[in-house]
N, C-alpha and C positions, 0 to 999 in steps of 0.2 A: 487589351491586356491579355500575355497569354497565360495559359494553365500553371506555368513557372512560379511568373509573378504571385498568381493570386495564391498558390499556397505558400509561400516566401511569406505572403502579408497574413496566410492565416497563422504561420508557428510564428512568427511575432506574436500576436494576438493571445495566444496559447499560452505562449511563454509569458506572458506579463502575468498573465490569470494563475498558471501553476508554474511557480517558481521549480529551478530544478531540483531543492530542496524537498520539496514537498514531491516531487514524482518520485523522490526515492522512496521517502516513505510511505507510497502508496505501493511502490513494485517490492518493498522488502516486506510490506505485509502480504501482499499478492502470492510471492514467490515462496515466503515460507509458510503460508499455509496449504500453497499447493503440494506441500514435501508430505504436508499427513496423510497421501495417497501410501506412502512406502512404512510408516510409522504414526499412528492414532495419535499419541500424544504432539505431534507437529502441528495437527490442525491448530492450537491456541497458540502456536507460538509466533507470528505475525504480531496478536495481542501483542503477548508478554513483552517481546521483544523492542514491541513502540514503546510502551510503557517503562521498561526500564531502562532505555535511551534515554526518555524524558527527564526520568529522575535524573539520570548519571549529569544531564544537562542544568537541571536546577542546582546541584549538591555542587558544580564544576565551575560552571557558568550563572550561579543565580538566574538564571529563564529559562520558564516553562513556556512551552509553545502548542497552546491547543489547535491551531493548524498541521503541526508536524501527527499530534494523537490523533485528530481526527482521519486523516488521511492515512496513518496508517491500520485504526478499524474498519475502514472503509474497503481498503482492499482487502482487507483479511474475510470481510463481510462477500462482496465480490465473488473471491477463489473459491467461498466455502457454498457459493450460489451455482457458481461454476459445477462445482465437482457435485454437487445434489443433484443438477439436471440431466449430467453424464451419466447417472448412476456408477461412480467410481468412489462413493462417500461410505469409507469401511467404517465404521460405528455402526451397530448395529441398536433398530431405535425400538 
């Protein structure tokens, strides 16, 4: 089997495990809590933002999806690990 193959069968794999659903909302927490480099109050907003999808989702769609929340505190958890060990993390503690 070459090199091709085997990653071919690893993002299968991948993809079964994290729907693309869920890699969004791990990159939309990711992404926007990397934006509190430019603006403090952006660090929580990854949070906010999962969390008020969810609602808009339950109130729309009757379902909540604690896959979709978890995954996006996760990346938000992530960026904000991220940017602590850069020392880029403007709050001052």
């Amino acid at each position: 089997m070459n090199l091709l193959r085997r990653y071919q069968r690893y993002a299968v794999v991948v993809m079964r495990i994290f729907r693309w659903d869920l890699q969004l909302h791990f990159f939309w927490g990711f992404i926007l809590t990397l934006l509190g480099v430019y603006w403090a109050p952006l660090y929580a907003s990854g949070i906010i933002v999962t969390i008020v999808k969810e609602g808009l989702d339950l109130w729309s769609k009757k379902l909540w999806s604690w896959d979709d929340v978890w995954l996006g505190i996760i990346g938000s958890f992530l960026a904000l690990g991220y940017l602590y060990t850069q020392d880029v993390f403007m709050v001052s503690l």
